[in-house]
N, C-alpha and C positions, 0 to 999 in steps of 0.2 A: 480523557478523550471522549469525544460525544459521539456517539450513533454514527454517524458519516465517516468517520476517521481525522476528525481535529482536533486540535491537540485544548484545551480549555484549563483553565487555570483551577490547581488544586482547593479545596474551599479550607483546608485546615490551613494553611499559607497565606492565603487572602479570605480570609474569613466574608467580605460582602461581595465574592462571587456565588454565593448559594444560591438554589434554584436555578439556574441556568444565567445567571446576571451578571456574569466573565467580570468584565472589566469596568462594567459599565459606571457602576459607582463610583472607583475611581478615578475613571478621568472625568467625571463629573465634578466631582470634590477638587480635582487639580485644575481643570478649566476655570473653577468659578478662583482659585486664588489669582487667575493671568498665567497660566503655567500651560503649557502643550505637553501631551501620553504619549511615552513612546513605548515599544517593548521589541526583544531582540530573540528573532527565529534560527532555526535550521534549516535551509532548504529539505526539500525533498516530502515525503509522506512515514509518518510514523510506523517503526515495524511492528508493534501491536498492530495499527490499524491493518495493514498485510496481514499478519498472523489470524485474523477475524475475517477478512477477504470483505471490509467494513464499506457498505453502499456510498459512491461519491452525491453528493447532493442533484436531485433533480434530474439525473440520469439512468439510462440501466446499467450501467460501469459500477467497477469495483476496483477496489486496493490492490488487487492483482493483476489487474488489465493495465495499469499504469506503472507500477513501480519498477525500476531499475533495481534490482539485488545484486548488483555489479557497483555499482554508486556506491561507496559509503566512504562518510566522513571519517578521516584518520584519525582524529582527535575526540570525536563523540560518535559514538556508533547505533545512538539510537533511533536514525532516518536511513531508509532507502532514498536513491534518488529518486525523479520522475525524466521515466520519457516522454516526454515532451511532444513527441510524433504522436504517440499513443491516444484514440479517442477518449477522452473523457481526462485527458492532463490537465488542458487550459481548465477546464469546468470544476477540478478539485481545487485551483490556485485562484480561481473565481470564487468559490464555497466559502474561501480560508479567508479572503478577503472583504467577501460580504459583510462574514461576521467581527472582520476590525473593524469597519464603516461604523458596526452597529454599536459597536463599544466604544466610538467616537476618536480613535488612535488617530495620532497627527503624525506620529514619524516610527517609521518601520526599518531595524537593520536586520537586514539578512544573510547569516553565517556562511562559511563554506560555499561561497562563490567565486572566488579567485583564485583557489592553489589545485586543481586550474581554473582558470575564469570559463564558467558556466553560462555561454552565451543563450541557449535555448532557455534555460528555468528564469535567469536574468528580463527575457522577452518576454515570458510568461506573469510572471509577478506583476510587470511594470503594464501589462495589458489588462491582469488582474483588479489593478488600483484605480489603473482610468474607469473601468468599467462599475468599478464600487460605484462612483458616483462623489468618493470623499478625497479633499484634497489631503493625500498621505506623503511624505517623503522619505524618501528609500533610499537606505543605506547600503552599500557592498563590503563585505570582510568577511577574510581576511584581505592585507595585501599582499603583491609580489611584483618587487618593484622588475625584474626582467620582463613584464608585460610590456614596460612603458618603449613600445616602437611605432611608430608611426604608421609605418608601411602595414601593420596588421589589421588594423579597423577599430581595432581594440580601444581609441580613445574615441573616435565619432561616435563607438557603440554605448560607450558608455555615458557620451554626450548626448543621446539620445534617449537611454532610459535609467538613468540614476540621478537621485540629488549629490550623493557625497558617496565617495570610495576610498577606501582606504589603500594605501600605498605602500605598505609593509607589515610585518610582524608583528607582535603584539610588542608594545617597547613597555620600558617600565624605568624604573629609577637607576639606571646607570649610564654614567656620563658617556661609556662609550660611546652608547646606541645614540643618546642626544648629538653627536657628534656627527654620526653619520646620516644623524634624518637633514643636517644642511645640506648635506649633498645631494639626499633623495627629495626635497622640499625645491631645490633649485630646477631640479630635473623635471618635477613638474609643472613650475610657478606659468608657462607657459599656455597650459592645459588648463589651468584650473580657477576660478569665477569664469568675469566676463559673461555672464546670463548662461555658464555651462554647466554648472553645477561645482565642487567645489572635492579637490583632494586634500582626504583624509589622514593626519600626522597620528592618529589615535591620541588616547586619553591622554591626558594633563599628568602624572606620575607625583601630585605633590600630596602636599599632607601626609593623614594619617593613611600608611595603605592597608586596609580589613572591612569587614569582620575577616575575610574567608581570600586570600590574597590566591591567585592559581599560583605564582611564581613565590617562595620563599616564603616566611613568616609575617604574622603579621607584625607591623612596623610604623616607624616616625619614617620619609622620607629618604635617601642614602643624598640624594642632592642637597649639595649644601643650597646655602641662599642663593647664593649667587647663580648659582647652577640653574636651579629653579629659576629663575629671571630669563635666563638666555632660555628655558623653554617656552617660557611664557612669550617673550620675544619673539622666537623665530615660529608659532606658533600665530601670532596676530599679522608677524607682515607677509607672512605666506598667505593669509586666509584660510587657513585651516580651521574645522569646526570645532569649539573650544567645548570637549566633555573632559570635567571636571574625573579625576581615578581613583580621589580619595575617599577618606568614610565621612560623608557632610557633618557628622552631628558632630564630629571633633574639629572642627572647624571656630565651635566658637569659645573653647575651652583652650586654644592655643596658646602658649604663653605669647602676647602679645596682637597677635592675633595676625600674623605678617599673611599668612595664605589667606586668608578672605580679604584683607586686605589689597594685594595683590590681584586675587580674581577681580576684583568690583572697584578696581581703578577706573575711573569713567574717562578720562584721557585715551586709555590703552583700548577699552572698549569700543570708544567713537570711532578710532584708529581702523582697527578690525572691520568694522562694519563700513565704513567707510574710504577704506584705500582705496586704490588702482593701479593698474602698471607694476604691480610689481615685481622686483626681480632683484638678482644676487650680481653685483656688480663684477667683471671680468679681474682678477688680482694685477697688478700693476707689478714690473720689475723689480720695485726697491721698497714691494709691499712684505714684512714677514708672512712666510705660509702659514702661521695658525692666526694668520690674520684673515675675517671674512664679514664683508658690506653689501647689507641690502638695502634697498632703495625704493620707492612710492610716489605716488599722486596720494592725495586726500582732499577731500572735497572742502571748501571753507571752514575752518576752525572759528568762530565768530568769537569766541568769548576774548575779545581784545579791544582794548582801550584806544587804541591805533587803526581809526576809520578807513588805514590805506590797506590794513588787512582783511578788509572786510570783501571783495571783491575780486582774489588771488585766490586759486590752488593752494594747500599748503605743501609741504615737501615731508615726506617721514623716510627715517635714518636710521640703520639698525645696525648696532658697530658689535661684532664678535671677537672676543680673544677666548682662542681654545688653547693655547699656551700656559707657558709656569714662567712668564716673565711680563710684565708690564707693556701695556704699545700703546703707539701714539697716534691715530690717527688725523690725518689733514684732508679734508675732501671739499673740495672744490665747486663750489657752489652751480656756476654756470653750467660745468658737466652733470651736474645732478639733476638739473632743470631737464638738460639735455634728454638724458638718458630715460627720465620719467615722464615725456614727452608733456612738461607741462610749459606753457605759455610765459615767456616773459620776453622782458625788453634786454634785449641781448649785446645793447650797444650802452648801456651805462652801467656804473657797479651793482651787483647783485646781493641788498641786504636779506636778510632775513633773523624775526625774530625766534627763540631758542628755547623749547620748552623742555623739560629732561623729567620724562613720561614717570619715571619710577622714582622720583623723589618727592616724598611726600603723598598725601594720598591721591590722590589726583593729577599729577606732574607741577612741577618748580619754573618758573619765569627764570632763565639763568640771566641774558641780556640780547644784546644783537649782534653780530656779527654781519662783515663785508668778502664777498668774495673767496673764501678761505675759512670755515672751520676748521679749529682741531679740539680734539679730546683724548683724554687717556684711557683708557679701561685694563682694569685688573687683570690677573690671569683668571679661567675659566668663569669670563663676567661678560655682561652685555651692556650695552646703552642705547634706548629708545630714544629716538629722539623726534620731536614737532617743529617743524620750520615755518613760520608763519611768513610767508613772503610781503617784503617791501619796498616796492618800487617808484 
């Protein structure tokens, strides 16, 4: 912690923040590979700094005059909150931000905001970063998906001063919880791009999970492959921020090497970055229940030999089986146009051609199809699929 009451990074840990040089070096060294610095906060004010009653920068306030000793995180107890009403709040969440500007951070998440969602330090922070001068983007977590009501404010608020939120718990490798983020991913598919910023499914759960796991030992994955695939999936057609939960350097020592593989499919990538419209399609009468269909816009997929694709939306498919039995699904092309409110000609048959995302590195050419897809998917499997429209 420095003189003011901020919190500065260890030097026996980061050995080239000595002399007062935080971060600096680092995201130096990470900018020039093409890579953006992020690093992950606690709201509030350090209770050292309190315990020293430590001057806020540039004012006559101090760690006392601000801090809530009623606020504390239930899971880390090493911050007071801040009142926020308090003179000299904004000017310590300004201080704290000054000095990420200066260390050049691009993306900032900050803890213990949401259980309960903490609208005044939320305001604060996000007034903090405009004011830095540095284009930062601000993360919220944990989640709680009983926030998500309309009628509260709670999403314009968060439309207004966040890039990415998270929407639940911390998840990790078990198939339950994958299970239930379709339902909390649906619930918010709604709310989330569209120039508003973007809800948060948390980490990616694959690979190796260490050195230092909070939840259980350290480990290979519990999701089988397939498992892994349907997160990787419903993690791309939601728009969800794809952070990677494993130990990277085991990554290329896998037999095989399916997980990086996997991340760095450039198909699935383009996909992500590129969707729209999307949404989990309504179940159908004579649909099995661990049966569940997402649906997309995607912007021109070019790499095709077929000049008639060249000028079309493409359409992306995302077929879930959460079941222990095999399904078949059939999904009907015209409806799918419909539904992902893309453009076509609605009075002659509706081809399109069929790209199946996770075969191969890159996604597999299967063929075309009129009017009517079907495909099977395994039990606890998924299938991405690219429609290359042709009319």
């Amino acid at each position: 912690m420095d003189d003011n009451g901020r919190l500065v990074p260890s030097s026996s840990r980061f050995p080239s923040s000595v002399e007062g040089n935080g971060f600096s070096s680092m995201a130096q060294q990470l900018h020039s590979m093409g890579l953006l610095f992020g690093i992950h906060i606690q709201r509030g004010i350090p209770r050292q700094a309190v315990l020293k009653n430590a001057p806020i920068l540039g004012t006559e306030y101090h760690a006392r005059d601000i801090a809530d000793t009623t606020s504390v995180c239930p899971w880390n107890t090493d911050m007071y909150g801040i009142n926020s009403q308090a003179p000299g709040a904004q000017e310590y969440y300004n201080s704290i931000l000054a000095l990420y500007s200066e260390w050049k951070i691009d993306y900032l998440k900050a803890d213990d905001m949401q259980r309960p969602y903490q609208w005044k330090e939320v305001e604060a922070i996000h007034h903090a970063i405009l004011k830095s001068g540095r284009k930062i983007l601000l993360s919220l977590s944990p989640g709680d998906s009983g926030l998500l009501n309309p009628e509260s404010g709670y999403v314009e608020h968060l439309h207004k001063h966040a890039d990415f939120w998270r929407i639940s718990h911390d998840v990790w490798d078990d198939w339950d919880q994958v299970k239930h983020h379709l339902t909390l991913c649906a619930a918010w598919s709604s709310y989330s791009g569209k120039g508003h910023g973007f809800a948060d499914a948390d980490i990616l759960p694959l690979g190796r999970i260490g050195p230092r796991p909070p939840v259980g030992d350290i480990r290979d994955t519990q999701l089988s492959h397939d498992e892994q695939r349907v997160v990787m999936t419903l993690w791309i057609i939601s728009k969800s921020p794809l952070f990677f939960g494993g130990e990277l350097l085991s990554l290329k020592t896998e037999p095989e090497h399916s997980t990086l593989r996997m991340l760095s499919n450039s198909t699935a990538l383009y996909i992500h970055t590129h969707c729209y419209n999307q949404t989990r399609l309504p179940p159908r009468p004579q649909d099995p229940p661990t049966s569940v269909v997402w649906c997309a816009t995607c912007q021109p997929y070019t790499n095709s030999t077929d000049s008639r694709t060249q000028v079309q939306p493409a359409l992306v498919l995302a077929l879930f089986n959460l079941g222990e039995h095999l399904i078949g699904f059939d999904v009907d092309l015209q409806q799918l146009a419909f539904l992902t409110r893309t453009t076509v000609n609605h009075t002659i048959p509706l081809g399109a051609e069929v790209i199946d995302v996770w075969r191969g590195n890159s996604g597999t050419y299967t063929g075309t199809v009129i009017n009517t897809l079907n495909w099977n998917v395994h039990p606890h499997a998924t299938a991405l699929l690219l429609l290359r429209i042709i009319s």
